[in-house]
The first five atom37 places (N, CA, C, CB, O) and aatype in JSON, in Angstrom:
{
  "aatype": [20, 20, 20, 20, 20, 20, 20, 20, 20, 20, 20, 20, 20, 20, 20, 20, 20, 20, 20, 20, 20, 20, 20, 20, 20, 20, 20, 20, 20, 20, 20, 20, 20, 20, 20, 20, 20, 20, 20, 20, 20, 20, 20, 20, 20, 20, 20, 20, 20, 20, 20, 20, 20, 20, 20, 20, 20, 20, 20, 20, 20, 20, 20, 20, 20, 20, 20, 20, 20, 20, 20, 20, 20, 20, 20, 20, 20, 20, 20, 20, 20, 20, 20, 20, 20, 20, 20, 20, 20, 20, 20, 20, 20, 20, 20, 20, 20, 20, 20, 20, 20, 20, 20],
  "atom_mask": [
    [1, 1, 1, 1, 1],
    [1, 1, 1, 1, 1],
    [1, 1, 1, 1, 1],
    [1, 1, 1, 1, 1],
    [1, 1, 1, 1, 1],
    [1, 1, 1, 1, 1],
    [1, 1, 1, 1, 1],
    [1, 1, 1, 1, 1],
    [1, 1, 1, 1, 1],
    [1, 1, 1, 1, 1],
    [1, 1, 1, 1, 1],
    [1, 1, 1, 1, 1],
    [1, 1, 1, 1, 1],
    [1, 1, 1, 1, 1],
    [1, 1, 1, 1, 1],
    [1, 1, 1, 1, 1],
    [1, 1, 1, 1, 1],
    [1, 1, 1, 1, 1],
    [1, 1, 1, 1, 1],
    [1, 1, 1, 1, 1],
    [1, 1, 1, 1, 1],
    [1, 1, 1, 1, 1],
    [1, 1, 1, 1, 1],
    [1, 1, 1, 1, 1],
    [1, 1, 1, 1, 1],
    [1, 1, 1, 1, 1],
    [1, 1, 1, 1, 1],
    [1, 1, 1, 1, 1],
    [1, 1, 1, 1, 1],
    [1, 1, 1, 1, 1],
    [1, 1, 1, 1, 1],
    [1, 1, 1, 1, 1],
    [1, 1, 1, 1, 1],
    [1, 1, 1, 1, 1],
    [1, 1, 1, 1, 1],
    [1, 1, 1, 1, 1],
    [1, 1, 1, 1, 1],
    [1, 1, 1, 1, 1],
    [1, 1, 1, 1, 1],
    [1, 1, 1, 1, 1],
    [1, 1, 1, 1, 1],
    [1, 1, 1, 1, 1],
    [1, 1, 1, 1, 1],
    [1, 1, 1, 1, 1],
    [1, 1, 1, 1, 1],
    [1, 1, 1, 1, 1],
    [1, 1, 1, 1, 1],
    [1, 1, 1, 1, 1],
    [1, 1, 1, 1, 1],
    [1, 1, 1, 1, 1],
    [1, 1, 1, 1, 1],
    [1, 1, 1, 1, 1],
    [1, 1, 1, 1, 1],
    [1, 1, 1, 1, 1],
    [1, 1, 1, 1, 1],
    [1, 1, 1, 1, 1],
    [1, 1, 1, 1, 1],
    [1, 1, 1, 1, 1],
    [1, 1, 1, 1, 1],
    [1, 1, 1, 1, 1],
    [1, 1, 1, 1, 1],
    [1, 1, 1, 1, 1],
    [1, 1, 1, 1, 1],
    [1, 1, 1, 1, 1],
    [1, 1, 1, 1, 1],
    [1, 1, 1, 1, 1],
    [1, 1, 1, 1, 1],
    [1, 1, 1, 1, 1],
    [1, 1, 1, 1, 1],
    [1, 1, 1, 1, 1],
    [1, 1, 1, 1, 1],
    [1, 1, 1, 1, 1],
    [1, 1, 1, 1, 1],
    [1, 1, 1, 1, 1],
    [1, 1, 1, 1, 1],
    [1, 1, 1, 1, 1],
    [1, 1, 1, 1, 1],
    [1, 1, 1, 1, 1],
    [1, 1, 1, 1, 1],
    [1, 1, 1, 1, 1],
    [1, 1, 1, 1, 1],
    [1, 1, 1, 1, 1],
    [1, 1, 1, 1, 1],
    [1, 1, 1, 1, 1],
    [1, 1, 1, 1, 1],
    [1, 1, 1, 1, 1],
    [1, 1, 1, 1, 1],
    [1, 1, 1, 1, 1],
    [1, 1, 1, 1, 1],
    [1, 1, 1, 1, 1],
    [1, 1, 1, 1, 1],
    [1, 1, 1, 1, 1],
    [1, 1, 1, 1, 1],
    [1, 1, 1, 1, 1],
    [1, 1, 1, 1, 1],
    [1, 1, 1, 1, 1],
    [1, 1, 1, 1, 1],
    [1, 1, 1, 1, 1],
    [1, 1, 1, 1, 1],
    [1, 1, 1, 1, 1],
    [1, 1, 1, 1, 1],
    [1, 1, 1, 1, 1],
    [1, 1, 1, 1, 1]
  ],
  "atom_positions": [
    [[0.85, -1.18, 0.0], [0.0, 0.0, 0.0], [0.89, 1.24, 0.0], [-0.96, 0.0, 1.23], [1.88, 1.22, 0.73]],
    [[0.68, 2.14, -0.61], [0.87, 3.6, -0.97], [1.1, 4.24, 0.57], [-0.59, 4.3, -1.89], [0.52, 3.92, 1.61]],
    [[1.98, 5.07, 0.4], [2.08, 5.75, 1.8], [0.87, 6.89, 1.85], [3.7, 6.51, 2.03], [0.93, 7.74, 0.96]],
    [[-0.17, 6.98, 2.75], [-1.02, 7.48, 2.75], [-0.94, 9.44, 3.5], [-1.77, 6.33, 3.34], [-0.68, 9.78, 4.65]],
    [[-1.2, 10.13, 2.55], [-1.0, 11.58, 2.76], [-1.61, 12.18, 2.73], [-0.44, 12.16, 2.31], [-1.25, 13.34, 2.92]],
    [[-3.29, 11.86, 2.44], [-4.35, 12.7, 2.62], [-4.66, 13.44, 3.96], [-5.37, 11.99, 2.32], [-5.64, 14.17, 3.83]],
    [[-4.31, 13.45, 4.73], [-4.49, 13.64, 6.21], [-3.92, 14.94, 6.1], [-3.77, 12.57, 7.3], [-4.56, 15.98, 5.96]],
    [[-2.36, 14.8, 6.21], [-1.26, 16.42, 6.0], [-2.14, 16.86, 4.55], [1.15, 16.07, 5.56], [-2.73, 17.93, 4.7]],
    [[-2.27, 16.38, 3.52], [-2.49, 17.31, 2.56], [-3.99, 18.03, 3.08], [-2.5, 16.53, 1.01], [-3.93, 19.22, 3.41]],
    [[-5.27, 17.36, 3.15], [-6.3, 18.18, 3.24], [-6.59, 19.05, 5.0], [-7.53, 17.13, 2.72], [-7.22, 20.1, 5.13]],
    [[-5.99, 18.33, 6.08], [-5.99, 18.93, 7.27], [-4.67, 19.32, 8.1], [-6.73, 18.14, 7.96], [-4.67, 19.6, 9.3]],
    [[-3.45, 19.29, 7.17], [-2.2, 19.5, 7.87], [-2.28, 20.73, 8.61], [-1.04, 19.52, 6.95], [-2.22, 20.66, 9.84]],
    [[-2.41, 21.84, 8.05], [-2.59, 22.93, 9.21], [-3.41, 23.79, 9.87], [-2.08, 23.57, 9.07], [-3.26, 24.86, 10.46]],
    [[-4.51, 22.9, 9.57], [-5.77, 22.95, 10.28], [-5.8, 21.92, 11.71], [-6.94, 22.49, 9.15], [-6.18, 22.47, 12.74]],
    [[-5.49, 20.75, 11.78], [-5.66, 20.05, 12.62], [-4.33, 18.73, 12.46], [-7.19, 19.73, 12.49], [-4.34, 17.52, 12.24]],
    [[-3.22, 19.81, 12.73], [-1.93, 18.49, 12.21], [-2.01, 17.31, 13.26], [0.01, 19.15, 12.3], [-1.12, 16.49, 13.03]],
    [[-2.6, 17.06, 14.06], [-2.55, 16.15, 14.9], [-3.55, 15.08, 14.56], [-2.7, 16.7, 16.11], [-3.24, 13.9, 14.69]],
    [[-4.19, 15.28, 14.32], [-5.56, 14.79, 13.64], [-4.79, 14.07, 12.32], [-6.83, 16.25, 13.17], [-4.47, 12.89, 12.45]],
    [[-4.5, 14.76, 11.08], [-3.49, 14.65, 10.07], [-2.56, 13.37, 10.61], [-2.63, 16.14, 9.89], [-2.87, 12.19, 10.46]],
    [[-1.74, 13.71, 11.07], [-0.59, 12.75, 11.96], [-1.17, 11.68, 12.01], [-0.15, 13.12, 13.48], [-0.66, 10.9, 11.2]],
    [[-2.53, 10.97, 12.92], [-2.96, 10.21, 13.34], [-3.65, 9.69, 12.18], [-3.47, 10.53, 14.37], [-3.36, 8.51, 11.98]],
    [[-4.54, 10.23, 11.28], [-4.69, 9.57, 10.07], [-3.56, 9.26, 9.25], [-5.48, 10.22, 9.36], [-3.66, 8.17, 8.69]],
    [[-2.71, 9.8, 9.05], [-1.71, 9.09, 8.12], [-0.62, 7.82, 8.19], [-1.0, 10.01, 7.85], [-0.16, 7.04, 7.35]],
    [[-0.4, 8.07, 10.07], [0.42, 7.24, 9.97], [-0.32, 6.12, 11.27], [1.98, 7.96, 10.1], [-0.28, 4.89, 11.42]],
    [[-0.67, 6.72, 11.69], [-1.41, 5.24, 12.62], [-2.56, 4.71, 11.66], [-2.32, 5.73, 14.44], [-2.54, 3.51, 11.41]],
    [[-3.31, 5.29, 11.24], [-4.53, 4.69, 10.87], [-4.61, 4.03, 8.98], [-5.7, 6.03, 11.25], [-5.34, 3.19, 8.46]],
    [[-3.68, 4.75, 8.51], [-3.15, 3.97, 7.48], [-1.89, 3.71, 7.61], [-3.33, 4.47, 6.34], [-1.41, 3.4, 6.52]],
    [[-1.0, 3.7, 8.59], [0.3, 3.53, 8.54], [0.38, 2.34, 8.63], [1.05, 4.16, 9.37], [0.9, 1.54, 7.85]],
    [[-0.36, 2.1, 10.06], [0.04, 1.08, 10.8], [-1.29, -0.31, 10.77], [0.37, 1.82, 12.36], [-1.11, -1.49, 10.47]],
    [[-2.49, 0.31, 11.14], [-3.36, -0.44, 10.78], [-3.98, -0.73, 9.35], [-4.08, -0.11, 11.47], [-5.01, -1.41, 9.37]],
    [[-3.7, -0.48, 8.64], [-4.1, -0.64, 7.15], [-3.06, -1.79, 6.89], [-3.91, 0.85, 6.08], [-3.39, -2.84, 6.35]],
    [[-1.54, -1.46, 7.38], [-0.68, -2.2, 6.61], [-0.26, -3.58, 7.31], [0.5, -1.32, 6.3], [0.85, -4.1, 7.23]],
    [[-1.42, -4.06, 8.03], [-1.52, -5.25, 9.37], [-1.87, -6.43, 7.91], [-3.32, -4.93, 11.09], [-2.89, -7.12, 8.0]],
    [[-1.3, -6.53, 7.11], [-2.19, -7.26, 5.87], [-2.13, -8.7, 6.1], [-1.57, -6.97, 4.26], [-3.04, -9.36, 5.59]],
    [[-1.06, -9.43, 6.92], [-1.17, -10.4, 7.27], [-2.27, -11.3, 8.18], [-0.31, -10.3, 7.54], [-2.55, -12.5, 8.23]],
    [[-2.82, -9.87, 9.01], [-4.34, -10.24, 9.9], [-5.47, -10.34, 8.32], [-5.0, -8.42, 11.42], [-5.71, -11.44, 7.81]],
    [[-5.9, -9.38, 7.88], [-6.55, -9.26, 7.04], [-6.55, -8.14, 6.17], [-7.4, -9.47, 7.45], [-6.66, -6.97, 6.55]],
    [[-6.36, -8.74, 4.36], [-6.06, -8.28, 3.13], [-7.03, -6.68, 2.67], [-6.4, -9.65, 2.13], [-8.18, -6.35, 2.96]],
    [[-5.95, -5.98, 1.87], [-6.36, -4.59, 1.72], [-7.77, -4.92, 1.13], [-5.31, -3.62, 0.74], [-8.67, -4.12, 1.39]],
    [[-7.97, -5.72, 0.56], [-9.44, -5.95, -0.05], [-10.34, -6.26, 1.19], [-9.52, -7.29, -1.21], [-11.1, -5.35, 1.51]],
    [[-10.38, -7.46, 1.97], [-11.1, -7.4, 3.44], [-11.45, -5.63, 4.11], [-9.85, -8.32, 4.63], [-12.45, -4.96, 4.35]],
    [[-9.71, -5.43, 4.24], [-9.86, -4.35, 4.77], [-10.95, -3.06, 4.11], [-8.55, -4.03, 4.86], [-11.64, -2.25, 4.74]],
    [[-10.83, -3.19, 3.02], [-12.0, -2.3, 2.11], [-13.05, -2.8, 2.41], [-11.99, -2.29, 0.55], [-13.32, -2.44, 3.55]],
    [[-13.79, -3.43, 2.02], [-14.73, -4.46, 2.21], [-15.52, -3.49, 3.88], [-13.73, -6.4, 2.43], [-16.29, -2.53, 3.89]],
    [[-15.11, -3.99, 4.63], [-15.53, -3.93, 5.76], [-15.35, -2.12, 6.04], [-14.68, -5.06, 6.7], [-16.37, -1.68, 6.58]],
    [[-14.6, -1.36, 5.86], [-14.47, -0.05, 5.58], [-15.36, 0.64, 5.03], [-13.61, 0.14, 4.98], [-15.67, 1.73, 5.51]],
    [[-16.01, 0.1, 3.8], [-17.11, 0.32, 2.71], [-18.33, 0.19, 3.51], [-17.1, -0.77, 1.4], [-19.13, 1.1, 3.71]],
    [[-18.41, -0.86, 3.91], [-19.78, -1.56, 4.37], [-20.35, -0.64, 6.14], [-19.29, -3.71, 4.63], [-21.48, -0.55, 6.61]],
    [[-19.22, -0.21, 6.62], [-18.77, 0.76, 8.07], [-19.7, 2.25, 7.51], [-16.43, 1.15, 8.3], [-20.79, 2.61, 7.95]],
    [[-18.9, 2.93, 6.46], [-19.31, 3.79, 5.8], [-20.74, 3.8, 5.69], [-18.72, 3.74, 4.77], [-21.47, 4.58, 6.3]],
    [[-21.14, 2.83, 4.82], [-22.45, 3.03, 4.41], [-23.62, 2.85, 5.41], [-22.64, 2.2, 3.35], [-24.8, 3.17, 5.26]],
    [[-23.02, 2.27, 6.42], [-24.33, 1.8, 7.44], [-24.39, 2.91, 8.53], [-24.09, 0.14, 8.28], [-25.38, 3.05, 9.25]],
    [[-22.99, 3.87, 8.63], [-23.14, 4.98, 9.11], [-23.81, 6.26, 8.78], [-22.29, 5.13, 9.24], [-24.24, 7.25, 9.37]],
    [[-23.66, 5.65, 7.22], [-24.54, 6.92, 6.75], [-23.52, 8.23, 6.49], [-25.74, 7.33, 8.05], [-23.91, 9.4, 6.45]],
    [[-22.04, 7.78, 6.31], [-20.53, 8.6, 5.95], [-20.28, 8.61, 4.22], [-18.97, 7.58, 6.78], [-19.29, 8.09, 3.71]],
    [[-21.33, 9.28, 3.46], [-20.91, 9.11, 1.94], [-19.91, 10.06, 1.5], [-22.11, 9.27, 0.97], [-19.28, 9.95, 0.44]],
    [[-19.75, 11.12, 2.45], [-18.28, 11.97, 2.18], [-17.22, 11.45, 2.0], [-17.84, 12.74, 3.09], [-16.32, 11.96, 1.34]],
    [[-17.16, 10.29, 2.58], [-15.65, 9.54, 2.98], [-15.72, 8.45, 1.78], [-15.52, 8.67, 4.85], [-14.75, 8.02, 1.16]],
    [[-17.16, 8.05, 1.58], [-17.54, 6.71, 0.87], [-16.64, 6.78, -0.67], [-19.46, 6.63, 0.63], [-16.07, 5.79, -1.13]],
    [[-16.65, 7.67, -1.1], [-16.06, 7.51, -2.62], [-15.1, 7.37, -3.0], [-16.15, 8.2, -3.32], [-14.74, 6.73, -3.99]],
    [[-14.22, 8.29, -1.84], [-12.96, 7.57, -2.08], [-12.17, 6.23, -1.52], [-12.24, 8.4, -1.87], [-11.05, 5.85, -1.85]],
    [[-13.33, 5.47, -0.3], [-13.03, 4.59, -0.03], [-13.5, 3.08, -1.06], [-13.38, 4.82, 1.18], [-12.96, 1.97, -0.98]],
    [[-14.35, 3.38, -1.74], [-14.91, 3.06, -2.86], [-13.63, 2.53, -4.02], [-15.79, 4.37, -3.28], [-13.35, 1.45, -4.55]],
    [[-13.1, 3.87, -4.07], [-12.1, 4.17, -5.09], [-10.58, 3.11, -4.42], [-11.85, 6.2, -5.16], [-9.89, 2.46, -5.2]],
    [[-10.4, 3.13, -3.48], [-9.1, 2.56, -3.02], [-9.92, 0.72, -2.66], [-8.28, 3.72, -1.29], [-9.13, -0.21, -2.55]],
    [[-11.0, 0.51, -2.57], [-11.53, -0.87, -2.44], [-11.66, -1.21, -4.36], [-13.33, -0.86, -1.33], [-11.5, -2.38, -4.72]],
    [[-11.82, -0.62, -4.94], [-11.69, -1.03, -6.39], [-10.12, -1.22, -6.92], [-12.43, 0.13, -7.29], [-9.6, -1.91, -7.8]],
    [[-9.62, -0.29, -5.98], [-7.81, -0.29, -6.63], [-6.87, -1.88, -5.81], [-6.69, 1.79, -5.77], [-5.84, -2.46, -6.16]],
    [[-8.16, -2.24, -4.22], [-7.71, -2.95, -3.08], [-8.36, -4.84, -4.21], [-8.83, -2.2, -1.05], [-8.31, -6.01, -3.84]],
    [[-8.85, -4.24, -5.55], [-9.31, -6.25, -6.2], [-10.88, -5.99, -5.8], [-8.36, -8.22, -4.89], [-11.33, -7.14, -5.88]],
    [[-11.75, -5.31, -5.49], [-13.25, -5.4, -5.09], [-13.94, -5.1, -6.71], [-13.75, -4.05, -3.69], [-13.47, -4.22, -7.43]],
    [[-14.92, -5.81, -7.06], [-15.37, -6.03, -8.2], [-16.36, -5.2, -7.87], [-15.6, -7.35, -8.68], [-16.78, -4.92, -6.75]],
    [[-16.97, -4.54, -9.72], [-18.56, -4.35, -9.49], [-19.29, -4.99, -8.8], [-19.22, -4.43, -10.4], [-19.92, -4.63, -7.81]],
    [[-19.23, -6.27, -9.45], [-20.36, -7.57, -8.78], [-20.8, -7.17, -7.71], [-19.81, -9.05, -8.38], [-21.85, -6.69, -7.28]],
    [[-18.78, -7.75, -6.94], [-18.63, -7.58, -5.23], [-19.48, -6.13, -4.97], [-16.67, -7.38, -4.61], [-20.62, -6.46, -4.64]],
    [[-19.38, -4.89, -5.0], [-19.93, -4.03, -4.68], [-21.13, -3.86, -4.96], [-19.43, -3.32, -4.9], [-21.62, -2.87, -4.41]],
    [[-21.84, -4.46, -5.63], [-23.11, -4.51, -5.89], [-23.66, -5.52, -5.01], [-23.35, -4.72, -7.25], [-24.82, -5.34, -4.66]],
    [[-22.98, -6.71, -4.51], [-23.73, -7.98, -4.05], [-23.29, -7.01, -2.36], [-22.89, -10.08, -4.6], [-24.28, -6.83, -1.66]],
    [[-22.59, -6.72, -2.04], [-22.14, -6.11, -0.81], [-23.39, -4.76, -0.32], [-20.41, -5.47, -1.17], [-23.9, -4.71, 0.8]],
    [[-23.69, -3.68, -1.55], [-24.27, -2.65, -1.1], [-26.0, -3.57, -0.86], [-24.06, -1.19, -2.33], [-26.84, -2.94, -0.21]],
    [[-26.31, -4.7, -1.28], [-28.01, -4.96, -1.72], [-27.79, -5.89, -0.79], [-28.73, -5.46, -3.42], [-28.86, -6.2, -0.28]],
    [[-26.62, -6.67, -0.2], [-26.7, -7.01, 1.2], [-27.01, -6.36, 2.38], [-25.81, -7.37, 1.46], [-27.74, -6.94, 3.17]],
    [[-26.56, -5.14, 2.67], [-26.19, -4.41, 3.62], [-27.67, -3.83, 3.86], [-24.97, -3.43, 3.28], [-28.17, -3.61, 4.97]],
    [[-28.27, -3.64, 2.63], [-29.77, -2.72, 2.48], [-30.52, -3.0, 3.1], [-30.53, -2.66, 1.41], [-31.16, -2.06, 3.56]],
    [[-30.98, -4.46, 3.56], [-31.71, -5.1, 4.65], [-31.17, -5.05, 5.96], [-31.91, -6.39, 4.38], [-31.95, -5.62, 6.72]],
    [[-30.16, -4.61, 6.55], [-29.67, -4.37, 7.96], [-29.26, -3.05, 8.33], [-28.59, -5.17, 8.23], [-29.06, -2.69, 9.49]],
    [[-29.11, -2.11, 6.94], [-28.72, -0.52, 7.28], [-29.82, 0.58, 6.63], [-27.09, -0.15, 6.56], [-29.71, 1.81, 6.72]],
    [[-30.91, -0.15, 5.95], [-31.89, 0.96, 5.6], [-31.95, 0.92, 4.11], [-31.43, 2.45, 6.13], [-30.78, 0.86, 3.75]],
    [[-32.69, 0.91, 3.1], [-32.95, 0.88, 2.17], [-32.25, 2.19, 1.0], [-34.21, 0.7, 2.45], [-31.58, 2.15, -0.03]],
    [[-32.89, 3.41, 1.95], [-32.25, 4.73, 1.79], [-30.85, 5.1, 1.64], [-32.56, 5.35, 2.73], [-30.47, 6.11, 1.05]],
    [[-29.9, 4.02, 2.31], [-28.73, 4.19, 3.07], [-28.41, 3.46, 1.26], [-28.37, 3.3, 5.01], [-27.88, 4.1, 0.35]],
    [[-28.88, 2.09, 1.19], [-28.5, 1.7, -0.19], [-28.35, 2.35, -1.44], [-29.19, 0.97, -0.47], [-27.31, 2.38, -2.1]],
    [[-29.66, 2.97, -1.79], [-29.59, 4.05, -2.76], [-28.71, 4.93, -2.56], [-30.64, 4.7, -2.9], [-27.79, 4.93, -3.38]],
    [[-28.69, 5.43, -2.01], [-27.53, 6.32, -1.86], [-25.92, 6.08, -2.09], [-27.65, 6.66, -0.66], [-25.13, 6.95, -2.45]],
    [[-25.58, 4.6, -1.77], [-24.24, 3.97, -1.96], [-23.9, 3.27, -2.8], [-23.9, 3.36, -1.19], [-22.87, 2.61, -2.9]],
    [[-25.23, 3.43, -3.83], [-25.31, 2.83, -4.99], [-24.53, 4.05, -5.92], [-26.93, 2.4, -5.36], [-23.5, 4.0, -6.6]],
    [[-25.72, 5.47, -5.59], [-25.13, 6.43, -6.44], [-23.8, 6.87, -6.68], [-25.59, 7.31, -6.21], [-23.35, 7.39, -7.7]],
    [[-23.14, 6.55, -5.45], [-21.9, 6.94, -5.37], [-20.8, 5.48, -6.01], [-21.72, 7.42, -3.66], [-19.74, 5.69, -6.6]],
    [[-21.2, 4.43, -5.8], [-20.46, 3.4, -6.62], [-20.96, 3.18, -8.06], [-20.53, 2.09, -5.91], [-20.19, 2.45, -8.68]],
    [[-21.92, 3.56, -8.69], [-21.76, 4.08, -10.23], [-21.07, 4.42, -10.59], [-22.25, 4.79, -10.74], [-20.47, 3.89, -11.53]],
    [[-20.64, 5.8, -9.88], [-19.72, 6.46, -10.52], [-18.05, 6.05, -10.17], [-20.08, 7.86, -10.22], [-17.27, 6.99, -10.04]],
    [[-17.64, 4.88, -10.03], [-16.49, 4.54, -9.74], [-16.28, 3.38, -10.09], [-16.22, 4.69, -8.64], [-15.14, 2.99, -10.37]],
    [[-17.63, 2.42, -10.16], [-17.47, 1.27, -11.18], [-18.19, 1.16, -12.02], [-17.5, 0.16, -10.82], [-18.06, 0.25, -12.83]]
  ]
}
C-alpha cells in the first residue's frame, strides 16, 4: 500500500494532529496489518462501516481505493443490496449512487 498523505495534505494545518494520526497510525500502521486481514477485506468492511453509518463523504474515495484494493462491481453490488436489509434501504440508494460512478 501507498504511503497514505491525505491527512497532512487536506488537514495538515488545520488540525496536524488529527493529520498525523490519520496518516500514519490509521493507514500507517493499521491498514498495513495485511497479514491479519487483506487490503481488499480491509475495504470491504471499511465500505460496508461507511455506508451503514450513513458517511458518503468519505464513501467515494473509499470506494475508489476498495476497487484499486481487487473489489469487483459484482462484489460491490452484491455487498451494497446485502447491507440494504440491515442498514436501511435509503442508506442503499444512496451507496449505490456513489459506486456508479467509480465502477
Amino acid at each position: 500500500m501507498k504511503k497514505q498523505t491525505a491527512g497532512r495534505d487536506n488537514l495538515g494545518e488545520f488540525a496536524p494532529k488529527f493529520a498525523e494520526i490519520n496518516d500514519d497510525v490509521l493507514f500507517g500502521q493499521v491498514w498495513s496489518r495485511e497479514s491479519q486481514l487483506s487490503l481488499k477485506q480491509r475495504s470491504m468492511i471499511t465500505i460496508s462501516s461507511l455506508i451503514a453509518a450513513g458517511n458518503f463523504e468519505q464513501l467515494k474515495s473509499h470506494l475508489q481505493m476498495g476497487k484499486e484494493n481487487g473489489i469487483t462491481k459484482d462484489e460491490i453490488s452484491e455487498i451494497i443490496t446485502h447491507l440494504s436489509f440491515y442498514v436501511g434501504w435509503p442508506k442503499a440508494w444512496s451507496a449505490f449512487n456513489v459506486a456508479r460512478k467509480i465502477f
